[in-house]
C-alpha positions, 0 to 999 in steps of 0.5 A: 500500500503506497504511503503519504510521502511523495511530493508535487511541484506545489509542495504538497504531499501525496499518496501514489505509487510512482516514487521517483529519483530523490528522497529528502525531508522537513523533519519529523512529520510522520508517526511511525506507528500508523505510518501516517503523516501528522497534521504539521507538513514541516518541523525545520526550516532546513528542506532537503533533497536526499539520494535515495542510495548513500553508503548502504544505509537502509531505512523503513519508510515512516518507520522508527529510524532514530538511533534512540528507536523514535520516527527519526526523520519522515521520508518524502519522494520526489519525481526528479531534483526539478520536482523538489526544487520547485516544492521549495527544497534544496540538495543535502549537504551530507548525501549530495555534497557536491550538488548542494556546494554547487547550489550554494556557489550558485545562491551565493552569486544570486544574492550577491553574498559570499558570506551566504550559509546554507541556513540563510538559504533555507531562511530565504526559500521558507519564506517562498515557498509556496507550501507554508505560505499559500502564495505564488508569484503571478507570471505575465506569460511573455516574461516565461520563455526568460526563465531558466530550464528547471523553472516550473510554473502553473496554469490551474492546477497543472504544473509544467517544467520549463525545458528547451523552449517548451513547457512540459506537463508534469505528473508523479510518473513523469514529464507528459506532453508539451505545451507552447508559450503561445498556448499560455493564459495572459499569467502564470503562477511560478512555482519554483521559488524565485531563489531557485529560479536565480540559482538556476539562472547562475547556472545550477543544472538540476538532475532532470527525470528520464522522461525528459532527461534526453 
């Protein structure tokens, strides 16, 4: 039985069997004995992408993972980076170093600050994100085709990742059929959160899902 654990472009969390490429989490949201999310979505400001496989290390999904026999951190899932990115959340310094000082070089350039830590990022993309608070930025649909690739937006309720000129529909099992800029309502939402969209800007390159990875 699938579990409450995998994420949309919105940030919000959802039950489905596609799992997706990444893992990550907001703390402790789940209680492991009826594998069930609590009414909190988040218990830190520190969002995070995880590699699903780092160092053999194995865990039961919504289980009791802490050292100490407690929930330990929740489990979320996400189609693609491009998916966790517009959710609001960053790559993980412990399992994916190298992406995470990538992004924080790319932060860093962003803001103009290269005394930037990964705190203050999180401090930034908590306060975009569209998860905690209900709101996007509106999007006049001329200003679309001049962000980066990686960069998600929505029309309703479906979200769409920007990619090579076109706009392609998103779904929990992957990137479905494409839509022109010309087909697009005067506004958009824009998902991703305008930090993310900045650090894609200075060149973050974001691990795409093989339905749109060519």
């Amino acid at each position: 039985m699938p579990l409450q654990n995998r994420v949309d472009p919105f940030g919000r969390i959802d039950t489905t069997p596609a799992r997706g490429l990444f893992t990550g989490n907001r703390g402790v949201i789940h209680d492991p004995d009826t594998k069930t999310l609590l009414r909190r979505r988040w218990t830190t400001g520190a969002w995070i992408i995880c590699a699903c496989d780092f160092r053999g290390r194995r865990r039961e999904v919504m289980g009791r993972n802490s050292p100490t026999g407690t929930a330990g951190w929740t489990e979320l899932f996400f189609l693609d980076e491009v998916t966790a990115l517009a959710a609001g959340h960053r790559p993980c310094f412990l399992c994916r170093r190298e992406a995470a000082m990538r992004f924080l070089t790319c932060a860093r350039a962003a803001e103009n600050d290269q005394a930037l830590k990964a705190p203050d990022v999180d401090a930034i993309l908590h306060r975009q994100r569209f998860a905690v608070t209900g709101k996007t930025r509106l999007l006049a649909s001329k200003a679309v085709p001049d962000l980066p690739d990686g960069s998600m937006v929505a029309v309703g309720e479906q979200a769409y990742a920007l990619r090579a000129g076109l706009l392609h529909e998103w779904h929990f099992e992957g990137y479905g059929s494409a839509l022109s800029f010309d087909k697009l309502p005067p506004a958009v939402h824009l998902l991703t959160p305008p930090l993310s969209v900045a650090v894609l800007q200075a060149g973050y390159a974001p691990v795409w899902h093989e339905s749109l990875a060519s």
